[in-house]
C-alpha positions in Angstrom: 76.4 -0.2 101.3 79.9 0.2 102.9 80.7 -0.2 106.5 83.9 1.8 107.1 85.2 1.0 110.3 86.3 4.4 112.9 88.3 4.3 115.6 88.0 7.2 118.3 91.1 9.1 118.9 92.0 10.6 122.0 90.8 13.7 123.2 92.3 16.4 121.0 92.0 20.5 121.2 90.6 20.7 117.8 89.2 17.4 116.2 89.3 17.0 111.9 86.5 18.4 110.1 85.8 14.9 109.4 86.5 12.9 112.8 84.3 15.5 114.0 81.2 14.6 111.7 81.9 11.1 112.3 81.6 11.5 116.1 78.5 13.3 115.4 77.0 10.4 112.8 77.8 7.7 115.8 76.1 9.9 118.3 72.8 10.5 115.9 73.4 6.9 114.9 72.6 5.7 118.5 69.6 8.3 118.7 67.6 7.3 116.0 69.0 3.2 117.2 67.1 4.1 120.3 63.9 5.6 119.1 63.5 3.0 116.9 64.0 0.6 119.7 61.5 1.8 121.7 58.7 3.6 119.8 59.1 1.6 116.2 58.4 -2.1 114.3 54.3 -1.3 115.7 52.7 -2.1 112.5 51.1 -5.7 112.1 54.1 -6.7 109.4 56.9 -5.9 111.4 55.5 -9.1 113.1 55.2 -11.4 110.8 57.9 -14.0 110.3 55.9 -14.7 106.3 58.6 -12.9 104.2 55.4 -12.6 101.5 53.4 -10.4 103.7 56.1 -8.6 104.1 57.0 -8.0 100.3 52.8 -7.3 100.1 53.4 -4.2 102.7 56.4 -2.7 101.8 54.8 -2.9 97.9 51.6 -1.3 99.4 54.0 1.4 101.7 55.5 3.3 98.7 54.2 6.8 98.4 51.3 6.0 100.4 50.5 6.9 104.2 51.4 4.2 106.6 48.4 4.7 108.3 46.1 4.0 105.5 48.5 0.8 104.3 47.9 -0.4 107.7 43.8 -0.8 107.0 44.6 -2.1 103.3 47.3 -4.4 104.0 44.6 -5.7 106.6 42.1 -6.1 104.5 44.2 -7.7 101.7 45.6 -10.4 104.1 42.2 -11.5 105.5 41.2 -12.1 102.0 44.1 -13.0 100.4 46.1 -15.2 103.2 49.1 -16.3 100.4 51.0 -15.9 97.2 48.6 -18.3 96.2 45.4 -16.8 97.2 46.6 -13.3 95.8 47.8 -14.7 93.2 44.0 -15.9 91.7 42.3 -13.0 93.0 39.7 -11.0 91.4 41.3 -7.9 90.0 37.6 -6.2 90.8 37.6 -7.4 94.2 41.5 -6.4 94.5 41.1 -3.1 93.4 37.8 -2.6 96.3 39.9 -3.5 99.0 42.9 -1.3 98.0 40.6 1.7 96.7 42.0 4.0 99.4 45.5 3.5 99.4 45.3 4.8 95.2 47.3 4.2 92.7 45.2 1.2 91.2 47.8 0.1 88.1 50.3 -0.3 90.8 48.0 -2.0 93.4 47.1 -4.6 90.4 50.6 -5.2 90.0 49.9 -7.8 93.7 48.1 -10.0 91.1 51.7 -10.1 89.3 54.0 -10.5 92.3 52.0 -12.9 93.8 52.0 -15.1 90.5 55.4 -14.6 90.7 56.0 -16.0 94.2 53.6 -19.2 93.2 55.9 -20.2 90.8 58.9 -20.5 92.9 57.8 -21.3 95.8 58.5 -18.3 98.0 60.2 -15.3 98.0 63.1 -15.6 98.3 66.3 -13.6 99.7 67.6 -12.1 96.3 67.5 -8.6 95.6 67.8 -9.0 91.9 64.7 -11.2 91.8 62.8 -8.9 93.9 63.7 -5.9 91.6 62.7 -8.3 88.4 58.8 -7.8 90.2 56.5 -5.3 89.1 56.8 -1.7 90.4 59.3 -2.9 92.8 62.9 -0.7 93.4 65.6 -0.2 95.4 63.9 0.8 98.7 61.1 -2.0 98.4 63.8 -4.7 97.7 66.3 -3.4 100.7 63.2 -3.1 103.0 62.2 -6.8 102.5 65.7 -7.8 102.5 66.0 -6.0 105.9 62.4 -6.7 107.6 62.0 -10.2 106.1 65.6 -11.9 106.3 67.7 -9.9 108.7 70.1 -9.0 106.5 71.8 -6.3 107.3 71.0 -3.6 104.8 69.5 -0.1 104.6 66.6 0.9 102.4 67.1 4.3 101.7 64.1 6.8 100.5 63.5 10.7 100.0 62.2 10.1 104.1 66.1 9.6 104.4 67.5 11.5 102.6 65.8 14.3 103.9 66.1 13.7 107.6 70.1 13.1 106.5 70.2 16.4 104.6 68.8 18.5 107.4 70.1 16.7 110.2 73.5 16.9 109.6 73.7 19.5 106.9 71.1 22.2 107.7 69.5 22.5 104.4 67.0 20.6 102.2 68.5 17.3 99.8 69.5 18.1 96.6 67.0 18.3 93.6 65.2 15.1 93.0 66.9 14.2 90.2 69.3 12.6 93.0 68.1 9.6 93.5 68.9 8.7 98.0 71.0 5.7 96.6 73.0 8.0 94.6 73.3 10.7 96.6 76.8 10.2 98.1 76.4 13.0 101.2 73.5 10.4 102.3 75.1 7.2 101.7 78.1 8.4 103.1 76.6 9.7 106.2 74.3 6.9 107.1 77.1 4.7 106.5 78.6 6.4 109.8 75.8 6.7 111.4 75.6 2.7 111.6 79.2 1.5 111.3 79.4 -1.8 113.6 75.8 -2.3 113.4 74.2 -6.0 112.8 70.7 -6.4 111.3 68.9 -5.8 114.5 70.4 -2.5 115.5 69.6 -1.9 111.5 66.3 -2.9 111.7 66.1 -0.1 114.9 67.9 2.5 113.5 65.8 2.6 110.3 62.7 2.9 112.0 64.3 5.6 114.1 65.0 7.7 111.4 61.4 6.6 109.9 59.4 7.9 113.2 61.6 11.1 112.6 60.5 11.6 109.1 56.4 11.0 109.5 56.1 12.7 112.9 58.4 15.4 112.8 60.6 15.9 109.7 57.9 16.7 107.5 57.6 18.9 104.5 57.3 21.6 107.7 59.6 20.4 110.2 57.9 20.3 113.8 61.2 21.3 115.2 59.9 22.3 118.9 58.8 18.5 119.0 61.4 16.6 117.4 63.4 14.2 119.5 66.5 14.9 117.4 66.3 18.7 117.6 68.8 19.5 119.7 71.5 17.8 117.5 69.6 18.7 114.3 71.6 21.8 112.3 68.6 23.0 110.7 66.9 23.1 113.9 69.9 25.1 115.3 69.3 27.0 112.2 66.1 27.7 112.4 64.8 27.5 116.1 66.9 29.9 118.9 65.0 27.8 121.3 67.4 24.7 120.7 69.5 23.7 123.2 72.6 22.6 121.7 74.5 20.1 123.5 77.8 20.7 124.8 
């Protein structure tokens, strides 16, 4: 992703359409920095300086609960320590400990990525490797990338994009045959949102948006409670009891 530098301009009577959305992106930027500061990175990987745990949670995350994935990433570590130990695992004894989070083909696929990791050595900071592994994309590559090596990337998921779409735009994302990574209004605006940043202040901002998404910017938005409401267009939208900030 780009990093396109802004400079503020003085105070104007009228500002761009654009300098005026950019403004806006570095303000919400800061928001969701903050929130992920202080209320995110609680879950036992987000600790963990073994870049193969890592890869093992953000596999387990996709499309399942985080709470749940917390339990079953738990209970795959304290029998499966390392690649290595994963890697000869039972597929029977695999497939009890992982029974809740679902998706069982996918959850075998461990067996595969942990092979893959013996025979190397590691894992190893290269996003084309890590999207050669079984049932691994885009956001699970970026988020390993990001969690696991501090570089300074950001994964980007339907979470995103939606949070993006309604923040700043008022209305749900486009159909899902936009892919987040493709969809230029979200790339475009989370690129503002973190110009200047290093991987920490990524690392922050993406759980930010994350605590958004599960707590509030669900399916049906908890407007009333959400942190970001006041500065959220669909809130403004949607709820006259937002205060919008002058």
């Amino acid at each position: 992703m780009s990093s396109r530098r802004y400079v503020k301009s003085k105070p104007a009577r009228q500002l761009p359409a654009d300098a005026e959305r950019t403004r806006r992106a570095e303000e919400i930027g800061a928001l969701f920095k903050q929130l992920g500061q202080t209320r995110g990175n609680q879950f036992p990987w987000h600790k963990s300086p073994d870049p193969f745990k890592v890869l093992v949670a953000e596999y387990l995350l996709a499309r399942t609960a985080r709470l749940v994935i917390e339990r079953v990433y738990q209970r795959v570590i304290d029998h499966f320590p390392n690649a290595a130990a994963l890697a000869a695992a039972d597929p029977k004894v695999l497939s009890e400990l992982t029974r809740e989070a679902g998706l069982p083909r996918k959850t075998l696929g461990l067996i595969e990525v942990a092979r893959r990791v013996t025979e190397i050595g590691e894992v190893p900071p290269n996003r084309e490797w890590l999207l050669s592994l079984p049932f691994v994309g885009d956001y699970i590559a970026d988020a390993v990338l990001l969690y696991a090596f501090g570089l300074p990337i950001i994964p980007l998921d339907r979470n995103f994009q939606r949070v993006v779409h309604r923040v700043f735009f008022g209305q749900e994302p486009p159909k899902r045959s936009i892919e987040p990574y493709r969809d230029p209004e979200t790339v475009h605006v989370v690129d503002e949102m973190t110009c200047g940043y290093d991987a920490r202040a990524l690392r922050n901002f993406h759980q930010g948006v994350l605590i958004v998404a599960w707590d509030f910017c669900r399916h049906r938005p908890r407007i009333t409670a959400c942190p970001l409401s006041p500065h959220c267009a669909l809130a403004w939208s949607l709820s006259p009891e937002v205060q919008i900030p002058g």
